[in-house]
N, C-alpha and C positions, 0 to 999 in steps of 0.2 A: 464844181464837183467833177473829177476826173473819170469816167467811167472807159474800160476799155474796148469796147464794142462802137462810145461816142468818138464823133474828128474830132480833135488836138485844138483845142480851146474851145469849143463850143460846147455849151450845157444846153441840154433839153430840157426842161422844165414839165412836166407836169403839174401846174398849180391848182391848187384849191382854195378859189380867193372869192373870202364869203362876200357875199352879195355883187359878185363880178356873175358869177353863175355864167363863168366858161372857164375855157383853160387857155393857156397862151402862151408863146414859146417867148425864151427872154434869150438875150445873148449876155452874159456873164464873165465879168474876168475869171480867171484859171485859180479855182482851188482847187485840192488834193483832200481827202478824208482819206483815213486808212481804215475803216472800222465802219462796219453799215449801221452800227447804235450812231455815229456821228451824222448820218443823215437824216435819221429817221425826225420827225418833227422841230426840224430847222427852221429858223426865224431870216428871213431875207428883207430888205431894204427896197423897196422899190417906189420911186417916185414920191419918196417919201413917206411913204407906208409900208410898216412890217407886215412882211405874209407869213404866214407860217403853213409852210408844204410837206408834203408825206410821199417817198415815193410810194409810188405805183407797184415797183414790182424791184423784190431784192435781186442784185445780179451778182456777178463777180466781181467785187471791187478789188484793187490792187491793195497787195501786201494787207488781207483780211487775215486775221491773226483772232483763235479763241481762245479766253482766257486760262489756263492751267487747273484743275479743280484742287484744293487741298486734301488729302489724305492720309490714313495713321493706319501703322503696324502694332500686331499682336505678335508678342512672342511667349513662346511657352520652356518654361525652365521646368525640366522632368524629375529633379531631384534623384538622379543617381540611376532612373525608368530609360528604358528606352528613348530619340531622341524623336521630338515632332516637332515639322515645320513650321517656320512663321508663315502669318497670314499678313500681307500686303493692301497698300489700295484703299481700305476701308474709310469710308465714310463716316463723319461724324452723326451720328444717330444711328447705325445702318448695327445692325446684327452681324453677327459670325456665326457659320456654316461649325458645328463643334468638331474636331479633330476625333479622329480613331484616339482610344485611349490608351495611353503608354505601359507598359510590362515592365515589372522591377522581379527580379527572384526575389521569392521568398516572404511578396508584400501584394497586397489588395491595392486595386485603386479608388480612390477614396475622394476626387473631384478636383477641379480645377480652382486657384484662390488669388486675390489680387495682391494678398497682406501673405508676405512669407514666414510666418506667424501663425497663418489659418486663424486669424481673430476673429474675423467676421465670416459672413455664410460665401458656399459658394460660389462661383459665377455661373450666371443660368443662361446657357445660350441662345434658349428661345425668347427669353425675354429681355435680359439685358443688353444694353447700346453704348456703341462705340463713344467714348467720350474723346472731347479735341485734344487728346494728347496720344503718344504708345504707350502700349499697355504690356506689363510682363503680369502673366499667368505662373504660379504654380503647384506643380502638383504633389498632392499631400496621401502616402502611402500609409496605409494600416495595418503590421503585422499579420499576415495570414495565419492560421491556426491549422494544427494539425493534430490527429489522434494516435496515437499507439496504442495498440489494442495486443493481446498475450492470449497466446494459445499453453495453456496448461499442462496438456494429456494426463489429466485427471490428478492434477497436482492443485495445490493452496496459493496463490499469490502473496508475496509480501506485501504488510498493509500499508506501507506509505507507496507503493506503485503510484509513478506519475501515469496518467489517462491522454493531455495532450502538451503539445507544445507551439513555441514560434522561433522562426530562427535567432532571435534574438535571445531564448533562454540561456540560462547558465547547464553548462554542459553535465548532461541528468546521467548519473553513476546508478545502473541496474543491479537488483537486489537481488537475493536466493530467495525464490517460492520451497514449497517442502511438499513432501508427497511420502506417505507411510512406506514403508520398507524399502526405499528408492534414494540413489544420490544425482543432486541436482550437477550435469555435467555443461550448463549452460544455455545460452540463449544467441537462436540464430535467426536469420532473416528466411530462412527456407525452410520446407515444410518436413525436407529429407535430410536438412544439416550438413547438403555440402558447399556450405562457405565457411569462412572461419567466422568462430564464435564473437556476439559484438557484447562488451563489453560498458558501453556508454552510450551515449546519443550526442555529441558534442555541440558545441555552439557553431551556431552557420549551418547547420543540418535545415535539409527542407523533407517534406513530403509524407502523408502519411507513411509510418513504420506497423509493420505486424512481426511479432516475436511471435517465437516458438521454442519451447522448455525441451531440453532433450534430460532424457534420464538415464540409468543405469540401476540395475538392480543393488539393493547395499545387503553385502555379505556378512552386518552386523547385524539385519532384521531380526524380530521371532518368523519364527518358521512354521505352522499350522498343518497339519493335515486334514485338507479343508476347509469347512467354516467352522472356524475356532465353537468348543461346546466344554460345559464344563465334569471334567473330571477327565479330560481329554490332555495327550501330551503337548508340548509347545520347545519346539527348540531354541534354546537362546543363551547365549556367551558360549558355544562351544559344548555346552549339558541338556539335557531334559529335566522340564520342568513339569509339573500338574497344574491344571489353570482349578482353582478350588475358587473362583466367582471371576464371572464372566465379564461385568460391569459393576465398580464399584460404584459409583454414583449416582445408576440407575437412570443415565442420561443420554439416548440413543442418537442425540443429536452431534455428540464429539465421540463418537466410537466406540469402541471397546478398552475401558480401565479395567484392566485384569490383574485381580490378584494370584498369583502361583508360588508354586513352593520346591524347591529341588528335590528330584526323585529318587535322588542317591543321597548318602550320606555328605561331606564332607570327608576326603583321604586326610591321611596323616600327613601329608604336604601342603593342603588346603587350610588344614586346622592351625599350624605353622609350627604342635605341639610335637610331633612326631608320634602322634597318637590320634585316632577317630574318635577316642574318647574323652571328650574334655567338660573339666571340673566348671560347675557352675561360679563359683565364687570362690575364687586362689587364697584368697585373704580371709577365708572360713578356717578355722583351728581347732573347730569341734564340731561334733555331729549333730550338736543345738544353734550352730551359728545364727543370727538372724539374720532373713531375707533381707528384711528394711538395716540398714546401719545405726540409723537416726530419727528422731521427730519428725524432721523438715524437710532436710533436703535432699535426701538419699530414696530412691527411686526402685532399688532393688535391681533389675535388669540393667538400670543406666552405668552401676558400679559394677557389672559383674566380667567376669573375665569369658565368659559367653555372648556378650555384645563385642568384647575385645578381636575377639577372636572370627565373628559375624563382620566387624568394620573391615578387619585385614584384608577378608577373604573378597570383600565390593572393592576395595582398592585394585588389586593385585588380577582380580579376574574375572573384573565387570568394567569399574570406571580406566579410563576413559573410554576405550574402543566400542562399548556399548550404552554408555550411559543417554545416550539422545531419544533412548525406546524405554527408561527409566523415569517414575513419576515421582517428583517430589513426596512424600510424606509425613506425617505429624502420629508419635506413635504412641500419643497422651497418656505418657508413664504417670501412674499416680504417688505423692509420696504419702507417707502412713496417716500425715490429717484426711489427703481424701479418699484413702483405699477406707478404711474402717468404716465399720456403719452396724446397723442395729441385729444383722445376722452374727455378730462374733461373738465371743464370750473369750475371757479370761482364760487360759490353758493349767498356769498352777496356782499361780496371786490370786489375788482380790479384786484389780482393775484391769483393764483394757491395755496394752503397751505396746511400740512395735514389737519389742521381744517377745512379747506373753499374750499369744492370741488362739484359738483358732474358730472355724467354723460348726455355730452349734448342730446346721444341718449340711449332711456329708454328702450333698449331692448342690448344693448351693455354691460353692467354691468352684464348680465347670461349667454350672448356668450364667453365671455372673456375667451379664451381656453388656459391664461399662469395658471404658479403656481401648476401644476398635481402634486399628490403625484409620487414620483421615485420610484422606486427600487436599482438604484444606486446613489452613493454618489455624490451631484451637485455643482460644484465650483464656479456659479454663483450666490450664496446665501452665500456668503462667509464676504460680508462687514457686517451681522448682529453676532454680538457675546453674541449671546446665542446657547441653548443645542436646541433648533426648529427647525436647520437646520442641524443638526448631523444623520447619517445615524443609526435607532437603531431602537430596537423593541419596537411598540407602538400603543396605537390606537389612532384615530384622527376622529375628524370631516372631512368631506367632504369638496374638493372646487368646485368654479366654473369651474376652470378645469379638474377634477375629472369627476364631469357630460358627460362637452364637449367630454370626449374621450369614453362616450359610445357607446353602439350602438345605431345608430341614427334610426334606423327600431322600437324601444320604445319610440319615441318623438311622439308626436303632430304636425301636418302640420309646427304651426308658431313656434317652436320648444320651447314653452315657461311651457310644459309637458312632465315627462315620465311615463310611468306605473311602470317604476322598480324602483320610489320613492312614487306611492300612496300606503301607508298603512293603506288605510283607511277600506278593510273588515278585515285588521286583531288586531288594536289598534283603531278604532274609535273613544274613547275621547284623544287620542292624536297622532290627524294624522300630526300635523307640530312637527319640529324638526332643529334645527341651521344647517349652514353649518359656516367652519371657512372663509371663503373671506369677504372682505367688500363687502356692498351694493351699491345702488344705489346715496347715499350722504354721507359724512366724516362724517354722525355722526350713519350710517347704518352699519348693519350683515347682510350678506347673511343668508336665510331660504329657508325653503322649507315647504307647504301648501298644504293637496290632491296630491302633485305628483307634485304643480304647482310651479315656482320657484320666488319666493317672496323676495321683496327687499328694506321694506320699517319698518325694526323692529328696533329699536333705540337698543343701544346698552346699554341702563339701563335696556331693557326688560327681560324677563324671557319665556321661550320656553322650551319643551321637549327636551330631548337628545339623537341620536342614535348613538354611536361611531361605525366609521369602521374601518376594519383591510386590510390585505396584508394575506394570508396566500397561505401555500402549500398544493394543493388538489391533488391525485393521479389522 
């Protein structure tokens, strides 16, 4: 054994030579070991006995060399995340220190995985161990989610409004909310509306959004002085009207459905006749005309040239510029099977007929509380086929049952008056006006007179016109 501190071919021996029970110095030809494992419990020859010696004490042997340890890298693929280093050196069995976790826009981090796949669970750094190969990590992102949330200013949202998103959606096209007498002029990301108006939310978009509805007052509203009350004016297309019931539906949870009625006549440009006075039914040739035409299907109102002449007038100067504050209606014209009933009698025959009717009591023909305009659509009007019983935006004449469901605290004792049909301080030379029900006899229109309910106007005659509506009043 070569040691560098021994002289140049002599070995000192430390021996431990059992049952010699001493030590003793040998002199030795010249080996070399490079490596103190080669010493350590060496087998020697001596005198024909193996000894087997242990040095004494490790020193510096020449060209002592230790062995290289094996080791394995971690590397982390971030999937598109920010980038994190590899981990080096590691030891088979040995744990890893977990990295800071990577940042992707627009994405959660959602854990480290062995399987780029994410098949199985995933890597636990406190518990799982370096296995004897390198290892790729990746990291498995989960769309973040964001909210949008709408500021109204006392507006209705549309009801398919999306609530959140992720960048990955399909780019969301924003809807018109609505707000009574107001036009919607968009939707901004500030609260004072000086950015330009956003239109969408596109795809790739990150972060929560908060809108804000900007409005404009709409110059086709009703107009109120105050809080709308009835018998009170209401301005609307341009005219005054009288709100003659405040709520039709008696439902305070969607507003006010207000039925009104024009407080002027129709002009002779309105009428289209060149005249304010126009004839109930064009196609009457005598003074006995009949209201009803037919059996079945004739309606009375639905044929007459006073609905003709009510259609023109919602065309021409209501629909379109106001019609969005206009409520559909169903205005259950009856024809002669369902008008007739056990108050009529015979007028000069023997039987019942549309032609030959009238009422035996002469206050029962303006009590008659069938036939009200609806609000919804009535499927007991259903054997007439025409567009008269179709639920749609329109104006109309007044019925006797129209009246019937006012409020009865505007009638007169015998209730054959209301105040909220005399216009006479405000149209004086033409305070009467049709209503569409039959009258008093098969060849009669219901009217109205001073306020009073009049029943005896042939149906060749000619009367003023005041069409009423349905609308929606804040």
């Amino acid at each position: 054994i070569k040691h560098r501190k021994a002289a140049k071919n002599v070995l000192v021996l430390v021996l431990l030579i059992a049952g010699l029970g001493s030590a003793a110095s040998v002199n030795a030809a010249e080996k070399t070991y490079h490596h103190r494992d080669e010493v350590r419990n060496h087998a020697v020859e001596l005198g024909g006995t193996t000894h087997v010696f242990h040095l004494a004490a490790e020193g510096d042997f020449e060209n002592d060399v230790t062995p290289t340890p094996v080791t394995y890298k971690m590397t982390f693929d971030s999937n598109g995340g920010s980038a994190v280093t590899s981990v080096t050196d590691i030891a088979e069995g040995a744990t890893v220190i977990e990295p800071i976790a990577p940042s992707k826009t627009g994405y959660t981090f959602d854990g480290w995985y062995e399987q780029s796949d994410f098949s199985e669970t995933a890597w636990d750094f406190a518990t799982d161990k370096m296995p004897a190969k390198d290892v790729t990590l990746y990291a498995k992102w989960t769309p973040t989610t964001y909210a949008i949330s709408y500021e109204l200013n006392g507006g209705t949202n549309y009801p398919s409004a999306i609530t959140s998103y992720t960048i990955e959606s399909q780019t969301i096209t924003l809807g018109t909310p609505s707000k009574f007498g107001f036009v919607f002029d968009g939707w901004y990301d500030t609260a004072n509306f000086d950015n330009v108006a956003v239109t969408d939310i596109a795809t790739g978009s990150t972060g929560d959004k908060e809108l804000y509805a900007k409005w404009s007052v709409d110059p086709a509203a009703p107009v109120t002085d105050g809080t709308p009350e009835i018998g009170e004016t209401v301005t609307f297309a341009g005219t005054d009207w009288r709100i003659l019931k405040l709520d039709m539906d008696e439902n305070p949870s969607n507003g006010n459905q207000a039925l009104i009625i024009k407080e002027q006549a129709l002009t002779d440009q309105e009428t289209g006749d060149g005249n304010i006075m126009v004839q109930f039914d064009t196609t009457a040739t005598t003074w006995d005309s009949p209201y009803f035409h037919n059996d079945s299907t004739s309606t009375g109102y639905g044929e007459s040239h006073l609905k003709a002449v009510i259609d023109s007038y919602y065309d021409t100067a209501i629909a379109p510029a106001y019609s969005n504050y206009v409520l559909p209606v169903d205005l259950d014209l009856p024809n002669w099977s369902r008008y007739q009933n056990a108050g009529l009698a015979p007028n000069s025959g023997t039987s019942l007929a549309y032609n030959d009717w009238y009422w035996q009591d002469w206050q029962s023909y303006y009590t008659d509380n069938r036939f009200a305009t609806s609000l919804a659509s009535l499927t007991n009007d259903n054997d007439v086929a025409n567009d008269v019983n179709v639920l749609k935006q329109q104006a109309f004449a007044l019925s006797y049952g129209d009246i019937q469901s006012l409020d009865k605290s505007t009638f007169s004792a015998t209730g054959y008056y209301s105040t909220l049909l005399d216009f006479t301080a405000i149209d004086a030379n033409y305070f009467s006006f049709w209503l569409r029900s039959a009258g008093y006899l098969s060849y009669n229109a219901g009217a109205v007179y001073y306020g009073y309910f009049y029943y005896y106007d042939a149906v060749d005659y000619s009367l003023p016109v005041r069409p009423a509506l349905a609308i929606q009043l804040s």
